[in-house]
N, CA, C and O of each residue as an XYZ file, in Angstrom:
420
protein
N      61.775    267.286    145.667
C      62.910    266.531    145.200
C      62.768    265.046    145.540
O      62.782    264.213    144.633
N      62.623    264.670    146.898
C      62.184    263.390    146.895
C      61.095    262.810    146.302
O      61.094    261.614    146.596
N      59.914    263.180    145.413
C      59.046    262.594    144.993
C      59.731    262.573    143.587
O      59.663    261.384    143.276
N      60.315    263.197    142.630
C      60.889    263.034    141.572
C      62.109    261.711    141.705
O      62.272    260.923    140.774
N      62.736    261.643    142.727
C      63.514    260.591    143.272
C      63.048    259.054    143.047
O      63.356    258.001    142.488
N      61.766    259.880    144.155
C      61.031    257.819    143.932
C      60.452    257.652    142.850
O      60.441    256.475    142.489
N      59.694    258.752    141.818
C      59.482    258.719    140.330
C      60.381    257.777    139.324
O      59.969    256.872    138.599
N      61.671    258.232    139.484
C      62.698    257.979    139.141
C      62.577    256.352    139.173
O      62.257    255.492    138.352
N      63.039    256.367    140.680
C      63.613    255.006    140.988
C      62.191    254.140    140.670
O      62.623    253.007    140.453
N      61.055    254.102    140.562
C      59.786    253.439    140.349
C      59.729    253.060    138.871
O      59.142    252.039    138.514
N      60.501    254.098    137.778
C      60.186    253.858    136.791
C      61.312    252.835    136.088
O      60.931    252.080    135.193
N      62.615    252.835    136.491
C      63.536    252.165    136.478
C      63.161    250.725    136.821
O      63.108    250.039    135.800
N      62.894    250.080    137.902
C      62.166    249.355    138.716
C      61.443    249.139    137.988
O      61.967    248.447    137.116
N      60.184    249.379    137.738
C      59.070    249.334    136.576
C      59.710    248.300    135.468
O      59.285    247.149    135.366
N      60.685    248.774    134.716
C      61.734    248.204    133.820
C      62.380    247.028    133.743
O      62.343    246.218    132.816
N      63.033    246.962    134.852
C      63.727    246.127    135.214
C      62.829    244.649    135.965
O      63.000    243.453    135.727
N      61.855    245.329    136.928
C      61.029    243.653    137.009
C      59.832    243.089    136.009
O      59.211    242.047    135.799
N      59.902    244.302    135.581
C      58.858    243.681    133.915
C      59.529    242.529    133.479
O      58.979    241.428    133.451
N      61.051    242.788    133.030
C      61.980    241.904    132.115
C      62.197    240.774    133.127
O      62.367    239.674    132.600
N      62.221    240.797    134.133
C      62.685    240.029    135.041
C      61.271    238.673    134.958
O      61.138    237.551    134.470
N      60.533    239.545    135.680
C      59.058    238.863    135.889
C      57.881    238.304    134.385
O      56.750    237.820    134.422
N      58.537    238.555    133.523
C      58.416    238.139    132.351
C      59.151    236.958    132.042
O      58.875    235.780    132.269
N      60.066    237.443    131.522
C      60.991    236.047    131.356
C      61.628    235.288    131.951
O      62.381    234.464    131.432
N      61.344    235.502    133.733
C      61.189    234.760    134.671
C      60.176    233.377    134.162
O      60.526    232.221    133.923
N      58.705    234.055    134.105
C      57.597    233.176    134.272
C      57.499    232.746    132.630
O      56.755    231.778    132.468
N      57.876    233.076    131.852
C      57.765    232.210    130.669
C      59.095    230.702    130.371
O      59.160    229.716    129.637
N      59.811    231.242    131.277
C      60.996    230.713    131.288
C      60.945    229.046    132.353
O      61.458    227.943    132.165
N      59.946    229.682    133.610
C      59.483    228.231    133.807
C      58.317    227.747    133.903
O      58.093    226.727    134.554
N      57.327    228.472    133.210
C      55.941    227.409    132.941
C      56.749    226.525    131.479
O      56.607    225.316    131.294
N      57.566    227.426    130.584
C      58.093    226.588    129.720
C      58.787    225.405    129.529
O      58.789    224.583    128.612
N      59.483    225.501    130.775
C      60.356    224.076    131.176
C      59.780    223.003    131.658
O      60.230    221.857    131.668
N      58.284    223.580    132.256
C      57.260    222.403    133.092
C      56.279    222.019    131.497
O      55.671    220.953    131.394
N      56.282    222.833    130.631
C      55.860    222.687    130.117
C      56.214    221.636    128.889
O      55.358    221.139    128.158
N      57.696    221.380    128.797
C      58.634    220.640    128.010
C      58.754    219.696    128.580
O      58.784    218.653    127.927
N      58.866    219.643    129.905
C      59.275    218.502    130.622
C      58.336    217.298    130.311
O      58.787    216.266    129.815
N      57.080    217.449    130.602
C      55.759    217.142    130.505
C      55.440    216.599    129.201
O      54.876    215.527    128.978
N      55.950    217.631    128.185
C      55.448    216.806    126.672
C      57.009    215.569    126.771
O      56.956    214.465    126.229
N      57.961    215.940    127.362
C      58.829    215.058    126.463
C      58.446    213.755    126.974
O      58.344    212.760    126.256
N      58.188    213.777    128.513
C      57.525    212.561    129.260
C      56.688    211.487    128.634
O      56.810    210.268    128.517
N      55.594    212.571    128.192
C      54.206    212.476    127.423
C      54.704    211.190    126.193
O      54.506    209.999    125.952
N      55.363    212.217    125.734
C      55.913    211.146    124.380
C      57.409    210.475    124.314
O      58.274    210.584    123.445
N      57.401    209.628    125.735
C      58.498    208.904    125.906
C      59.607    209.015    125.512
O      60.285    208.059    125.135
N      60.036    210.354    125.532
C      61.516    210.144    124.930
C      62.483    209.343    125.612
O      62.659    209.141    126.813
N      63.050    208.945    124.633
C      64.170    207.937    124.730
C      66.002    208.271    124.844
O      66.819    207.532    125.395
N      66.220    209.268    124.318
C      67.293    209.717    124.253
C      67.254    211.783    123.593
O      66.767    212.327    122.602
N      67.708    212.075    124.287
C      68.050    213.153    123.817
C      67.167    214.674    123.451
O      66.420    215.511    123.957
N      67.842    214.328    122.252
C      66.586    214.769    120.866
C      65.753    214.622    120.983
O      65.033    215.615    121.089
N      65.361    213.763    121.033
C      63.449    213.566    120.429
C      62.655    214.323    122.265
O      61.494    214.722    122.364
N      63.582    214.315    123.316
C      62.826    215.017    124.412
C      62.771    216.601    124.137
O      61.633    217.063    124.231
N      63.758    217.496    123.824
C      64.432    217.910    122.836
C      62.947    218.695    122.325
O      62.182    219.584    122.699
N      63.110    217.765    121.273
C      62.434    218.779    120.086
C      60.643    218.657    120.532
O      59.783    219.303    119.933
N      60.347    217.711    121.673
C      58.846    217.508    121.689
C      58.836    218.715    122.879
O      57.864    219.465    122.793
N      59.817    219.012    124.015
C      60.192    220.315    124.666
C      59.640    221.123    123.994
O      58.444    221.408    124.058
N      60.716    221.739    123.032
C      60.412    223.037    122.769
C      59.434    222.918    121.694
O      59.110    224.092    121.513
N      58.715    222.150    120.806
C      57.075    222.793    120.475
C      56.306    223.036    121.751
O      55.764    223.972    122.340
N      56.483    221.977    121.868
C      55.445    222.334    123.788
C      55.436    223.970    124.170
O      54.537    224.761    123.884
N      56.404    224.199    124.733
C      57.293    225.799    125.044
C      56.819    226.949    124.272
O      56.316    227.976    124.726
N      57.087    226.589    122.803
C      56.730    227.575    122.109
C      55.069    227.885    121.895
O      54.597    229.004    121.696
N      54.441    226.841    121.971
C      52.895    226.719    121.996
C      52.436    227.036    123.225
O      51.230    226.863    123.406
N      53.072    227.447    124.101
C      52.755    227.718    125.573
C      52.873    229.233    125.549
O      52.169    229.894    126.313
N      53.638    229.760    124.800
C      54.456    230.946    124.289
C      53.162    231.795    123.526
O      52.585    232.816    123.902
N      53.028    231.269    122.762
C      52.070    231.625    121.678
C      50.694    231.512    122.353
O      50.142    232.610    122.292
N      49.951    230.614    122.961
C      48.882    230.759    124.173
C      48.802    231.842    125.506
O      48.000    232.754    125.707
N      49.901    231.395    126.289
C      49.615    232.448    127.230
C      50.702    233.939    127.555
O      51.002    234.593    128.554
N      51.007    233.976    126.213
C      52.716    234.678    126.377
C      51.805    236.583    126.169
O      52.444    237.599    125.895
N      50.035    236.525    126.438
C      50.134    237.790    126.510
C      49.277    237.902    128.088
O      49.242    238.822    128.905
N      48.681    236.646    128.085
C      48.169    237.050    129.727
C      49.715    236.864    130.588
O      49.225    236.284    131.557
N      50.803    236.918    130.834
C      51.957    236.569    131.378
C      52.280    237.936    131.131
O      51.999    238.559    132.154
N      52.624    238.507    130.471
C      52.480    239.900    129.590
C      51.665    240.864    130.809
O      52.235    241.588    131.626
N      50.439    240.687    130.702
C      49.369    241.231    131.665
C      50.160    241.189    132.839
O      50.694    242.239    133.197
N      50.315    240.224    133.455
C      50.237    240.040    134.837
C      52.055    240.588    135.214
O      52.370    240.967    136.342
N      52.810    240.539    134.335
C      54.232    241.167    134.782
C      54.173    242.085    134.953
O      54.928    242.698    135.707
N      52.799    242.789    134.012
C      53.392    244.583    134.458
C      52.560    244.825    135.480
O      52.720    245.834    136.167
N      51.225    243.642    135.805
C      50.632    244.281    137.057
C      51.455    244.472    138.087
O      51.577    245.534    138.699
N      52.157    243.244    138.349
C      53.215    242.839    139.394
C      54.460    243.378    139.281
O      55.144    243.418    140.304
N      54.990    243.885    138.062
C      55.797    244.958    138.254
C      55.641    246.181    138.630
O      56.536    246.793    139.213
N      54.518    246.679    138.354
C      53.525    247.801    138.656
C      53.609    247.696    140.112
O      54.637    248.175    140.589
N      52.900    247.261    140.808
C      52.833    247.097    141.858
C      53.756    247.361    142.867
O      53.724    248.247    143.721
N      55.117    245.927    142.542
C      55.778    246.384    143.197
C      57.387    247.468    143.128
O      58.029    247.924    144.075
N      57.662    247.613    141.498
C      57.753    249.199    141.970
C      57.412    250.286    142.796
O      58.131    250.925    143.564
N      55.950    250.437    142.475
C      55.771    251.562    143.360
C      55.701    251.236    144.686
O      55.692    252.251    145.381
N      55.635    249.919    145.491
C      55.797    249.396    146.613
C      57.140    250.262    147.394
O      57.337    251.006    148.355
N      57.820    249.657    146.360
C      59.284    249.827    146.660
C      59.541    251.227    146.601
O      59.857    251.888    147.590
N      59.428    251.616    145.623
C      59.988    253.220    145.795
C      58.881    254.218    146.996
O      59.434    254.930    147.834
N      57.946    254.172    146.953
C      56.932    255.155    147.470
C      56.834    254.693    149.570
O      56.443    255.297    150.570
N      57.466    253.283    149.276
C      57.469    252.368    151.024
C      58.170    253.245    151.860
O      57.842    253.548    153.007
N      59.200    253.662    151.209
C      60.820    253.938    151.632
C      61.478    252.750    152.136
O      62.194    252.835    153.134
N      61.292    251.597    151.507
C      62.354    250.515    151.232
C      63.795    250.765    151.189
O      64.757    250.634    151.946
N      63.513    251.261    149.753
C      65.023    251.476    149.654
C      65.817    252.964    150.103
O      65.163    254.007    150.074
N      67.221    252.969    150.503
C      67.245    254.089    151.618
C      67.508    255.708    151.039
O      67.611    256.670    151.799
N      67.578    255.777    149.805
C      67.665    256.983    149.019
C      65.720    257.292    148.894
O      65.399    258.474    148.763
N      65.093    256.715    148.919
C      63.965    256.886    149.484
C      63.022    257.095    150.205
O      61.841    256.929    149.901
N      63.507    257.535    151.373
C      63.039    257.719    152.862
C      63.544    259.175    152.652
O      64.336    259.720    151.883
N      62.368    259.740    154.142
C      62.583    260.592    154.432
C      63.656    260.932    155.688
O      63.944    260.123    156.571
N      64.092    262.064    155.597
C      65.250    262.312    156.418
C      64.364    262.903    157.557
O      63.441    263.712    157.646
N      65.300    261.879    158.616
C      64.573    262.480    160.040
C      64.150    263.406    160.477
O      65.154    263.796    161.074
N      63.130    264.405    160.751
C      63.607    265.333    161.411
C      63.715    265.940    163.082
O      63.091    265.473    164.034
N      64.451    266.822    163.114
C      64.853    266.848    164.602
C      63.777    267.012    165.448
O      62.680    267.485    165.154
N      64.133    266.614    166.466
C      63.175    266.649    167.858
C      63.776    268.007    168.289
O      64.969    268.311    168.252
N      62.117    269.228    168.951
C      62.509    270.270    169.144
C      62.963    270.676    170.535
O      62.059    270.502    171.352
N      63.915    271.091    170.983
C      64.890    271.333    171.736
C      64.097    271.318    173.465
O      63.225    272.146    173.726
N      64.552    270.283    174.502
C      63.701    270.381    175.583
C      63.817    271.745    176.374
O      64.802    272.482    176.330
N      62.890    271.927    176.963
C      62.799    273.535    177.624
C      63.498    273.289    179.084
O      63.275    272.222    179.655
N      64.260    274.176    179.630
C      64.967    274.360    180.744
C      64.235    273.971    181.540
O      63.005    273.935    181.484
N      65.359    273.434    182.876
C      64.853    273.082    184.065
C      64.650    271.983    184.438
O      64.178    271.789    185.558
C-alpha cells in the first residue's frame, strides 16, 4: 500500500513540476531575453520595447522551447521521485515500528 501511495503521489508531482518547471524557465529566459533586445534596439517609449520583447521571446521559444522541454521533465523526474520515494512528505514515510518489549529484571 505504501508503494502505490508514493506511485501516486510521484506521478501527480511528476505533473505538476513539469508545468511549473517549464513555464517557470521559459517564462524567465524570456524576459532576459526581451529585456536585452528592447535595450539592444533602444527603445524609447513603450511599444517599440514592447514589440522588439516579445519577437525576441518568441524566437527564444521556438529555439530552445524543446531542450527546456528536455530538461523539465528530467528535473521533474527527478525530483518527484526524490520527493515521494525520500519520505519527505509525511503520508510517505514509513510508520514506526515498535521497539520489542525489554526483558525483566
Amino acid at each position: 500500500m505504501l508503494f502505490v501511495k508514493r506511485l501516486i503521489t510521484s506521478i501527480v508531482l511528476f505533473v505538476v513540476l513539469l508545468v511549473t518547471f517549464f513555464i517557470g524557465t521559459l517564462a524567465i529566459m524570456g524576459g532576459v531575453a526581451g529585456a536585452r533586445a528592447a535595450k539592444k534596439a533602444n527603445a524609447t517609449d513603450f511599444q517599440t520595447g514592447y514589440e522588439a520583447g516579445q519577437v525576441a521571446g518568441q524566437e527564444l521559444g521556438r529555439k530552445y522551447g524543446r531542450v527546456i522541454l528536455l530538461g523539465s521533465f528530467g528535473a521533474a523526474a527527478v525530483a518527484s521521485l526524490g520527493l515521494s520515494f525520500g519520505g519527505v512528505l509525511p503520508w510517505c514515510r514509513r510508520k514506526p515500528t515498535e521497539a520489542p518489549p525489554l526483558p525483566p529484571g
